[in-house]
ZAKEKOL-763459 format. One record per residue (C-alpha): y, z, x. Coordinates in steps of 0.02 Angstrom, whole numbers, padded with zeros to 5 digits. Layout:
! residues N
@yy Y; zz Z; xx X $
...
This chain:
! residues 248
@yy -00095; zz -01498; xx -00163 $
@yy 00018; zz -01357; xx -00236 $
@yy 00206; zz -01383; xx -00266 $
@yy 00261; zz -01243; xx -00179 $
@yy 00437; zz -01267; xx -00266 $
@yy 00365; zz -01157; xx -00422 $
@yy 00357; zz -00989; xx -00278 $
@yy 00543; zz -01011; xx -00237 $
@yy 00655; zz -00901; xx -00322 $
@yy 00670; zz -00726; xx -00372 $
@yy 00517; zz -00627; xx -00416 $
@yy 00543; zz -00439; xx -00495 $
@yy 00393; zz -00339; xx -00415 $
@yy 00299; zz -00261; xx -00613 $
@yy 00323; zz -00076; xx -00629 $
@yy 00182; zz 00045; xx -00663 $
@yy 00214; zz 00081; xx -00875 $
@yy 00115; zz 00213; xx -00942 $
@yy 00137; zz 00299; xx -01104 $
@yy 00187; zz 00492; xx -01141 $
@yy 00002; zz 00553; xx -01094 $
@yy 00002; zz 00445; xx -00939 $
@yy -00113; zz 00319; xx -00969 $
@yy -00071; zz 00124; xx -00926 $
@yy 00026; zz 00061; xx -01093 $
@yy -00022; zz -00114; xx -01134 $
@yy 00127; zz -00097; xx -01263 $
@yy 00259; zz -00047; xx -01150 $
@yy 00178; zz -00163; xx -01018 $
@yy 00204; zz -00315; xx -01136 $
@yy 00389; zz -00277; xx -01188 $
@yy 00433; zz -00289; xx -00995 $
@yy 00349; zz -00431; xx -00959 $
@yy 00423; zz -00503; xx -01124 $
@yy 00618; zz -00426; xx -01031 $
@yy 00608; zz -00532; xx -00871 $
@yy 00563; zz -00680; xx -00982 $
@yy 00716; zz -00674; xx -01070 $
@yy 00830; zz -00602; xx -00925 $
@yy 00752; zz -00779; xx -00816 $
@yy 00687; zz -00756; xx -00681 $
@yy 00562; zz -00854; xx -00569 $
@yy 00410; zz -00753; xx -00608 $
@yy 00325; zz -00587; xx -00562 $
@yy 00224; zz -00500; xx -00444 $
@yy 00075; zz -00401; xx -00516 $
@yy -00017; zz -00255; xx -00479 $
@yy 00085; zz -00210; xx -00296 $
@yy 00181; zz -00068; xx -00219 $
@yy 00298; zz -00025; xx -00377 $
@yy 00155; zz -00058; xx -00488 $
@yy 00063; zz 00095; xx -00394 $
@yy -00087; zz -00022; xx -00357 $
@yy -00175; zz 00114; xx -00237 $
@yy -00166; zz 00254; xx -00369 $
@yy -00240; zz 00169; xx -00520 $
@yy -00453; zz 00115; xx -00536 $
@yy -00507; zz -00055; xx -00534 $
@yy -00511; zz -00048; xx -00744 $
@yy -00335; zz 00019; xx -00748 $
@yy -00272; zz -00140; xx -00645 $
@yy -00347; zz -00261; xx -00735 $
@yy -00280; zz -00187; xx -00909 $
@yy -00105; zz -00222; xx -00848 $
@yy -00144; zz -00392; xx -00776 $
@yy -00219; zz -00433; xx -00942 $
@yy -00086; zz -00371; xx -01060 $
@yy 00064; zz -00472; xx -00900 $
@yy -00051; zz -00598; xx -00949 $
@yy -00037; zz -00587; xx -01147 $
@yy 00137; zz -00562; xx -01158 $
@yy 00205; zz -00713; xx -01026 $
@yy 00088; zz -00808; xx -00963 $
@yy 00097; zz -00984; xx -00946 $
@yy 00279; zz -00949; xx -00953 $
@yy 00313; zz -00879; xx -00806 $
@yy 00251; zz -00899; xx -00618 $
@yy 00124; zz -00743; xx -00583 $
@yy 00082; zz -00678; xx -00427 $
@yy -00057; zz -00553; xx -00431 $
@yy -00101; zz -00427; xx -00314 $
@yy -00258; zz -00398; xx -00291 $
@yy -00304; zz -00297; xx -00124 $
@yy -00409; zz -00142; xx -00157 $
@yy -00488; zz -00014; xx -00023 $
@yy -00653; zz -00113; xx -00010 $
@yy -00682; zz -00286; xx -00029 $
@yy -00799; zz -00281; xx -00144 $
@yy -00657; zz -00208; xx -00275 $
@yy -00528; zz -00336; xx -00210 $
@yy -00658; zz -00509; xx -00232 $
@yy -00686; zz -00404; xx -00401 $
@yy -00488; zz -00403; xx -00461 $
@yy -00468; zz -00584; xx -00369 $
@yy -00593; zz -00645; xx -00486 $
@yy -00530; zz -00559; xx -00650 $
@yy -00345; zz -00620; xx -00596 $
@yy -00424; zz -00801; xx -00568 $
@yy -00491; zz -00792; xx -00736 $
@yy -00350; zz -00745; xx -00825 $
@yy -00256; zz -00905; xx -00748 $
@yy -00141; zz -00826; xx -00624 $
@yy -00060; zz -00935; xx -00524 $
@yy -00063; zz -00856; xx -00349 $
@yy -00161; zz -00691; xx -00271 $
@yy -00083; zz -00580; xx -00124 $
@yy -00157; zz -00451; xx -00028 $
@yy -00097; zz -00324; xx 00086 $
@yy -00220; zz -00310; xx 00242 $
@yy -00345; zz -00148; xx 00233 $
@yy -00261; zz 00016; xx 00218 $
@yy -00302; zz 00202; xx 00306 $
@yy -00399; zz 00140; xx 00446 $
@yy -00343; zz 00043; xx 00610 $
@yy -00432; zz -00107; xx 00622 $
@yy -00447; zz -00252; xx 00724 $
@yy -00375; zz -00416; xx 00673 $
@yy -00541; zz -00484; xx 00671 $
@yy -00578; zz -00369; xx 00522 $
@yy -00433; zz -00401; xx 00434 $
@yy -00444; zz -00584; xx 00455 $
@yy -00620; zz -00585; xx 00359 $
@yy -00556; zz -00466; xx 00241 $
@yy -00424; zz -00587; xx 00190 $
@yy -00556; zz -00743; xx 00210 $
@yy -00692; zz -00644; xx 00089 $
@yy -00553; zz -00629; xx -00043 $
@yy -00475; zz -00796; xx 00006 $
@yy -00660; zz -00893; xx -00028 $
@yy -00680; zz -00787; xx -00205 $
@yy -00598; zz -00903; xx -00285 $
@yy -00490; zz -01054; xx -00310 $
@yy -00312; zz -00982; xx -00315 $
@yy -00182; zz -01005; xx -00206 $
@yy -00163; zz -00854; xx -00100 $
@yy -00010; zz -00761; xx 00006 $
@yy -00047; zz -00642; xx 00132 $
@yy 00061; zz -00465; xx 00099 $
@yy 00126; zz -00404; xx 00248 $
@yy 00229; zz -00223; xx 00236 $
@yy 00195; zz -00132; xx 00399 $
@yy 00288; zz 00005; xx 00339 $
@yy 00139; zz 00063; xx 00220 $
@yy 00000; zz -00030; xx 00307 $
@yy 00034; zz 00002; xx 00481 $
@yy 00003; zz -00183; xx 00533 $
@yy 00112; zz -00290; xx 00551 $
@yy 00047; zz -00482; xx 00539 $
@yy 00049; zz -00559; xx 00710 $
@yy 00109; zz -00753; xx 00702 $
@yy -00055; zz -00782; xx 00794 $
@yy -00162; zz -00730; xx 00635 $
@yy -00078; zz -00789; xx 00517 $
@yy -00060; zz -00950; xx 00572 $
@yy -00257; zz -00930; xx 00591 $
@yy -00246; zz -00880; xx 00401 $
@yy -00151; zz -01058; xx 00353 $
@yy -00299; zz -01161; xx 00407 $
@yy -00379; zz -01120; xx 00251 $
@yy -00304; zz -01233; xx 00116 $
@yy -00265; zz -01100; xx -00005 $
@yy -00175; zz -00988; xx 00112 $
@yy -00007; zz -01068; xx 00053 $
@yy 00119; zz -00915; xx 00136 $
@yy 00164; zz -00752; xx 00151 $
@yy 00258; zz -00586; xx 00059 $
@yy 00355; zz -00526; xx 00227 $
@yy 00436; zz -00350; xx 00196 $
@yy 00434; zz -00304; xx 00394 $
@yy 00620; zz -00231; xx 00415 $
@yy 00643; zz -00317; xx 00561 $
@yy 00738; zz -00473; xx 00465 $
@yy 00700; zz -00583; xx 00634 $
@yy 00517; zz -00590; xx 00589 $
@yy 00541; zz -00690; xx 00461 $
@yy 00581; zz -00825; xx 00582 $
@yy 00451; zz -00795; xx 00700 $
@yy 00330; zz -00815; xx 00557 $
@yy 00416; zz -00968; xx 00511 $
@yy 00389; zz -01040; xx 00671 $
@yy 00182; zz -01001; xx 00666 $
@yy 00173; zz -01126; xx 00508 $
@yy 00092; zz -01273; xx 00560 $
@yy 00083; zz -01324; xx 00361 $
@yy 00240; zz -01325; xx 00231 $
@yy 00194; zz -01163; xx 00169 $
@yy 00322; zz -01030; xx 00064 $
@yy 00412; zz -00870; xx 00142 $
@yy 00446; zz -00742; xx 00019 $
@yy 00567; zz -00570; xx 00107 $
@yy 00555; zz -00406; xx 00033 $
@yy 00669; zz -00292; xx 00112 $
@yy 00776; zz -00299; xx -00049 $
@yy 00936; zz -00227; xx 00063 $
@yy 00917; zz -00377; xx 00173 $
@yy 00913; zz -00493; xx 00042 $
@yy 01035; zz -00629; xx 00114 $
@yy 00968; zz -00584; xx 00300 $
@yy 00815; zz -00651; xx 00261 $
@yy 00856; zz -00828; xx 00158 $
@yy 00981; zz -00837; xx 00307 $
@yy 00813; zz -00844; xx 00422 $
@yy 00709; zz -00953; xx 00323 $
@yy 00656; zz -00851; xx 00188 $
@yy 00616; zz -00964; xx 00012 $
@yy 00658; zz -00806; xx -00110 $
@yy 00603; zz -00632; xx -00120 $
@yy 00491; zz -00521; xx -00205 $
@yy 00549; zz -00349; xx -00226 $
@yy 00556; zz -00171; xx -00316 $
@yy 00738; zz -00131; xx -00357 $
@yy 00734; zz -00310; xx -00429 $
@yy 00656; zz -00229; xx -00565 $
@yy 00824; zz -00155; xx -00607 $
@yy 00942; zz -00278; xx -00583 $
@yy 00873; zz -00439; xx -00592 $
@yy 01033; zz -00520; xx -00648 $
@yy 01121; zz -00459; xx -00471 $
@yy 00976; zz -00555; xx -00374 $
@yy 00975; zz -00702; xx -00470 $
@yy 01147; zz -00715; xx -00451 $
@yy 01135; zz -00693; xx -00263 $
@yy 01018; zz -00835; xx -00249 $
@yy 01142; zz -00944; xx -00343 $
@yy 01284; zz -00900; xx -00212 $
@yy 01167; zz -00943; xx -00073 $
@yy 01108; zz -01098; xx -00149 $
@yy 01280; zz -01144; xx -00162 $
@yy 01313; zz -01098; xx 00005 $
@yy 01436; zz -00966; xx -00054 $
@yy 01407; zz -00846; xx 00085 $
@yy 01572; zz -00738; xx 00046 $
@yy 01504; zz -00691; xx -00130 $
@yy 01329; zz -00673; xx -00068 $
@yy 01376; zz -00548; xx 00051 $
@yy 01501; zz -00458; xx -00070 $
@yy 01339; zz -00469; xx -00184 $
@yy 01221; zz -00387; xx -00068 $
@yy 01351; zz -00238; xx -00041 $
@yy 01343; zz -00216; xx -00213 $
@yy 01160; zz -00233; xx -00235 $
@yy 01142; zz -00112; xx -00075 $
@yy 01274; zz 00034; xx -00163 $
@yy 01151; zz 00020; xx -00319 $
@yy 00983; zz 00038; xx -00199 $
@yy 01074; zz 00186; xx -00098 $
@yy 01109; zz 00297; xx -00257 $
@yy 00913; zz 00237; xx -00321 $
């Protein structure tokens, strides 16, 4: 059984690097892997939002997975995202992710179209059943334009290796209501980076989230306050974190 312990924390969603010409720089992909190592944090999420997943081919994705891969792995907790257009592209970068020893995969739900939850629900199952990873549903209605019902995804935690879910829905109080859907000990990551404290308040276990990226050191030390049940500083902490996202 996985120790979800290791998927607690603070997790810097990987920025897109490309060199001068635009191409996807393995060099400049390894040096900030190699940054987040040293700055400390938890791990990193792969191949999402901020790493422009939808505008980059199958090939390109894997080439920064690889080189994330090269530079920390084994050193740090990796999350990679893996959800693509079609299935057959996302059981494709599951696979490749799997191989390289990843220690979770996440997928958003299918994108463009408005499907039933039926269809989404085998779309996450196909990927799910690709391999032996664990797996965390992505939810960002914002993007999407579906927001994960409790009723599915508590469908989605029968499978063993459904062990959570990215929430970045706005509305803080779903984190709670997804909470309450569990019927295994599963992990909550929030991603509403402005909300931080809103949504460990609610039963969030961490986050995962862009501006991270910038300031890990502020979110880390946010955690710490919250841990410590410091709620003052966390909140002065989240002002400050929220005046640097504002001006972003």
């Amino acid at each position: 059984m996985t120790n979800l312990d290791k998927y607690k924390g603070v997790f810097p969603a990987f920025y897109a690097c490309y060199d001068d010409e635009g191409n996807i720089s393995p060099e400049r992909v390894e040096a900030l892997a190699k940054h987040y190592l040293e700055v400390g944090v938890k791990g990193l999420y792969v191949g999402g939002s901020s790493g422009e997943c939808i505008y980059q081919t199958v090939e390109e994705r894997k080439l920064v997975l690889e080189h994330v891969m090269k530079a920390v792995g084994g050193e740090m907790v990796i999350i990679a995202h893996i959800a693509a257009p079609s299935t057959e592209a996302s059981v494709s970068l599951a696979k490749h992710a799997s191989e390289l020893g990843v220690d979770a995969l996440a997928a958003i739900p299918p994108i463009y179209y408005g499907l039933p939850e039926t269809a989404i629900e085998k779309y996450w199952t196909d990927i799910v059943k690709s391999t032996d990873k664990d797996f965390i549903i992505y939810n960002v209605p914002s993007t999407t334009g579906y927001s994960l019902s409790p009723k599915l995804y508590k469908k989605m935690l029968e499978l063993p290796q459904v062990i959570g879910v990215k929430n970045s829905s706005a509305v803080v109080q779903d984190v709670y209501l997804l909470r309450q859907a569990e019927t295994k000990d599963a992990v909550m990551f929030y991603g509403v980076d402005e909300q931080y404290i809103s949504g460990r308040i609610l039963g969030a276990d961490g986050g995962i989230g862009s501006t991270y990226g910038v300031m890990p050191r502020l979110f880390m030390r946010i955690e710490e306050a919250f841990k410590n049940n410091e709620i003052v500083l966390a909140q002065e902490l989240q002002m400050a974190i929220n005046e640097v996202i504002f001006k972003i």
